[in-house]
Residue, then its C-alpha position, 0 to 999 in steps of 0.5 A: x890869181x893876179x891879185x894873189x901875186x902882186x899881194x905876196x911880191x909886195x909883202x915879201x919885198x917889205x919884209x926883205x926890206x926892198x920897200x918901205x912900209x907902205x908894202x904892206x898894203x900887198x895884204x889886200x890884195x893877197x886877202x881879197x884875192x884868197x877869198x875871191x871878193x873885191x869890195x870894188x867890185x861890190x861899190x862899182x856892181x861890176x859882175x865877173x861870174x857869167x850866168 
């Protein structure tokens, strides 16, 4: 849920112009977040879900 909203404030902000072009990195957040997967999380094997 974090990462969604960080991901929407950072686009919103580069689109209003409150920040330069390198906003737009709020997509991976936002990406990662709606599809509930992190590469991090992948490349580092760390596991959230509990079993």
């Amino acid at each position: 849920m974090v990462r969604i909203v960080v991901g929407a404030v950072l686009i919103v902000a580069t689109v209003m112009g409150m920040l330069p072009a390198w906003g737009w990195i709020g997509v991976v957040p936002l990406v990662t977040g709606l599809m509930s997967w992190c590469p991090a999380y992948s490349i580092f094997r760390i596991k959230t879900c509990k079993a």
